[in-house]
C-alpha positions, 0 to 999 in steps of 0.5 A, spaced: 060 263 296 055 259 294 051 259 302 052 267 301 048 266 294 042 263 297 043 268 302 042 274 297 037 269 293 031 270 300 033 278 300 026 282 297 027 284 290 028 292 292 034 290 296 038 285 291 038 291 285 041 296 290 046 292 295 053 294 299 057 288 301 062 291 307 068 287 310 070 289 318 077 286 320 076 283 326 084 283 328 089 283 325 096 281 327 104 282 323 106 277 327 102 271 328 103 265 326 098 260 321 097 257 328 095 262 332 091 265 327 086 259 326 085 259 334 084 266 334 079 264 327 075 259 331 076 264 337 072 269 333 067 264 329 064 262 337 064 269 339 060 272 334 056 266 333 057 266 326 057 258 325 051 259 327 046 258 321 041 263 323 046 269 324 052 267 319 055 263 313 060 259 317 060 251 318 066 250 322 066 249 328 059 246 328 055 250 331 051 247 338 047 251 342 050 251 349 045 252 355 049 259 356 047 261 348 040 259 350 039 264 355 041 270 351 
């Protein structure tokens, strides 16, 4: 929470007194396991690049740049 917060500190002004915050589900499973929902978790997390501090909030796994994720 506190990594979105100083997020929502760097937003112009006009932007933080009118906001939305959206969730999207991603995936969803009724029968995964609490395993197989964190590999699909850190599966997700590299594919969006979230754990990228550029683009998102997540920490872990650590983000490297690979040479693949340099020519995009």
């Amino acid at each position: 929470m506190a990594l979105l917060n100083v997020d929502f500190e760097k937003l112009p002004q006009e932007q933080r007194l009118d906001y939305t915050i959206r969730k999207q589900i991603l995936w969803e499973s009724e029968t995964a396991t609490e395993a197989e929902l964190s590999i699909k978790k850190i599966e997700m997390i590299r594919e969006h690049r979230s754990n990228d501090p550029e683009k998102g909030y997540n920490r872990w796994p650590r983000f490297q740049l690979s040479k693949s994720s340099s020519q995009d």
